[in-house]
C-alpha positions in Angstrom: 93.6 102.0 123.8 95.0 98.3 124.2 93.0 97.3 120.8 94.9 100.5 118.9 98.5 99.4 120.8 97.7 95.7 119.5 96.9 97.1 116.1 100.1 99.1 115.8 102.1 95.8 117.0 100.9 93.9 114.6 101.1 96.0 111.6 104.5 96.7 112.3 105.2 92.9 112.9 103.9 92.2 109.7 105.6 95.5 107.9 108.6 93.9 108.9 108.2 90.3 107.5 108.5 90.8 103.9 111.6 92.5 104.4 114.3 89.9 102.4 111.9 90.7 99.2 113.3 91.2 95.8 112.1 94.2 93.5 109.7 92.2 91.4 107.3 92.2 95.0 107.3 95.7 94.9 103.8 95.7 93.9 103.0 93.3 96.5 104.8 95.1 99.0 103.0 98.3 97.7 99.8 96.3 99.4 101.4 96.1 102.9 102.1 100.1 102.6 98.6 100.8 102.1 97.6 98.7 104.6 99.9 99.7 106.7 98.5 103.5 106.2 94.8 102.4 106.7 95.5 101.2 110.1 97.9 104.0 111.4 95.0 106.6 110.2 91.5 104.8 111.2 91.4 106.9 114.3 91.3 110.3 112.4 87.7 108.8 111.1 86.0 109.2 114.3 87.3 112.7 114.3 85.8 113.4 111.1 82.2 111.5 111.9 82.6 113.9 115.1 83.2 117.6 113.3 80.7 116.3 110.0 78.0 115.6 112.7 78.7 118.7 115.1 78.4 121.1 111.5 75.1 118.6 110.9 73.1 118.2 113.8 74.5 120.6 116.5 77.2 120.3 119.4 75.6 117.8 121.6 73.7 115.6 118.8 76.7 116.0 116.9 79.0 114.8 119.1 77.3 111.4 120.0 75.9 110.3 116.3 79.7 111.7 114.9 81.3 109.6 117.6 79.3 106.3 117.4 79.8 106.9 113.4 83.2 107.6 113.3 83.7 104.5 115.3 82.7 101.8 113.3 83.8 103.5 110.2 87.5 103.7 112.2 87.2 100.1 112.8 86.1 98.8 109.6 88.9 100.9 107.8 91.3 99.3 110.6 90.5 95.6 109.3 90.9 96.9 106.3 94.1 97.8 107.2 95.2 94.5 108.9 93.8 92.5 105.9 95.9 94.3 103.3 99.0 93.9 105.3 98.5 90.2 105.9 97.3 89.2 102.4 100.5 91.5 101.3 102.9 90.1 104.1 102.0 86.3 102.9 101.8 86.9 99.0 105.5 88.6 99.3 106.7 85.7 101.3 104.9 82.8 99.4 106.1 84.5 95.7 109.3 82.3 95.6 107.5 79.0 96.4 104.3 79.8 93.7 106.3 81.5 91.1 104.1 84.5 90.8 
């Protein structure tokens, strides 16, 4: 539960950074968005490895392969998440100093 609080935090600590952007960074803040979204809905995976695996394999099997699935495909999709809104977060900020 801490790790998903921390994840939270920081997504919206680094939604909020690129905030002073101009319109040309739309695409860049498009980036953080999507990040932002993969984060917020990673936990919803495990639910899904749970009911594909219950339909699949039965209640009990189900339950156990759908969770231990749904968790690493959660997590993954979570770094996923953080990446996108970092890489977003820096390119926004950083596009005055490069010129891109």
């Amino acid at each position: 539960m801490k790790k998903i609080l921390i994840a939270v935090v920081a997504t919206g600590l680094f939604g909020l950074l690129p905030l002073h952007a101009s319109a040309e960074d739309a695409t860049k803040l498009d980036r953080v968005g999507e990040g932002a979204v993969d984060t917020v809905t990673s936990p919803g995976q495990i639910v899904d490895g749970i009911s594909k695996d219950v339909q699949e394999h039965g209640p009990v099997v189900g339950t156990v392969t759908g969770t231990v699935k749904g968790t690493a495909k959660a997590a993954g999709q979570a770094v996923t998440g953080a990446a996108k809104i970092g890489v977003g977060a820096v390119e926004t900020i950083l596009s005055p100093v490069t010129g891109d």
